[in-house]
C-alpha positions in Angstrom: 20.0 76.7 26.7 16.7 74.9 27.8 15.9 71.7 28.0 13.3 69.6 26.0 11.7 66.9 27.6 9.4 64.1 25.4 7.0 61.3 27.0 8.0 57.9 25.6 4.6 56.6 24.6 4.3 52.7 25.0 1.6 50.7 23.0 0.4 47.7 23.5 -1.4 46.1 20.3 -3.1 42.7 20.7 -5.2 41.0 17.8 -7.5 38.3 18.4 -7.0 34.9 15.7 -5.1 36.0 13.0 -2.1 35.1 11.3 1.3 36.4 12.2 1.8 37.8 9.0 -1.3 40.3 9.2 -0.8 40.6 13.3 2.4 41.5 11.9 0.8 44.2 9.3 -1.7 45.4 11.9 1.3 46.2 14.2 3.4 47.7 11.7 0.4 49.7 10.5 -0.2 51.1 13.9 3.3 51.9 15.0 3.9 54.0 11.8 0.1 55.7 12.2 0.0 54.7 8.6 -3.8 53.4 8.1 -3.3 51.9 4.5 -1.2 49.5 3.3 -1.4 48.3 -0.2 -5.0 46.8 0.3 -4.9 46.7 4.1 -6.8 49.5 6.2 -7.9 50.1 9.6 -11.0 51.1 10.5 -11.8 52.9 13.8 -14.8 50.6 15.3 -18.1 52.0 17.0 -18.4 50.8 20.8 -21.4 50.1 20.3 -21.1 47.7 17.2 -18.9 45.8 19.7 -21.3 45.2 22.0 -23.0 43.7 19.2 -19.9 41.7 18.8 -20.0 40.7 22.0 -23.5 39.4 22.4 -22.8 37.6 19.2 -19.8 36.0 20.1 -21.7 35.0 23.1 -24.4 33.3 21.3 -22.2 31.3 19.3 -20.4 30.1 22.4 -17.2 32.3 21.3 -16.1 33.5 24.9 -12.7 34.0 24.1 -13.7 36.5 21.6 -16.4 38.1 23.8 -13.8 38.6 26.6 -11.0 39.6 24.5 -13.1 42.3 23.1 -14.8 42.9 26.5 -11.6 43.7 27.8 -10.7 46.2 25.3 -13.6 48.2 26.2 -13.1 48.3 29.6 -9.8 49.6 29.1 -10.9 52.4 27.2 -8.7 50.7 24.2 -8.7 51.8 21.0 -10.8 49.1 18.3 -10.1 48.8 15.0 -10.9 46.5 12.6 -8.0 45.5 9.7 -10.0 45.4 6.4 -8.8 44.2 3.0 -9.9 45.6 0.2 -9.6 43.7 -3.0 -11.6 44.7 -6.4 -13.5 47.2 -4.5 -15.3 45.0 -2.1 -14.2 45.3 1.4 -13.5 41.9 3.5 -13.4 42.2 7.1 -10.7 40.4 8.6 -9.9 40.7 12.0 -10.1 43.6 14.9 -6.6 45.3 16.3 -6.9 46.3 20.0 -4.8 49.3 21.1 -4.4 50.0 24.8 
């Protein structure tokens, strides 16, 4: 009989000012690879509309954001943002970093 070996795969998810319920959400969203739930969805992010972030968050003297968001990137995360959509108009809420 041969054996089967797995990889355990560990994931870190961080959010950046959110509530604990929808870090909560985000988390459970992730960790089931379910993108939608109810009217919650994640949206994969475009690196380079987070360097837009970025310099934004820097102009408005946000560097908490900036770095939290800088670090993502330089750790090849994975960015999305959580989205909820309500009568058909979509409200973003907050992004979910993977690493």
């Amino acid at each position: 009989m041969e054996k089967s070996y797995g990889k355990l795969v560990t994931r870190n998810i961080a959010t950046f000012d959110c509530s604990q319920y929808l870090h909560n959400i985000a988390v459970e969203m992730v960790e089931s690879n379910h993108y939608n739930n109810g009217s919650y969805k994640l949206k994969e992010t475009d690196g380079e509309m987070v360097n837009v972030w970025i310099a934004d968050a820097h102009a408005e003297g946000n560097t908490e954001y900036a770095e939290f968001l800088r670090d993502a990137l330089a750790k090849s995360a994975i960015i999305y943002t959580l989205v909820d959509i309500l009568g058909g108009f979509e409200q973003e809420l907050f992004e979910v970093v993977v690493y």
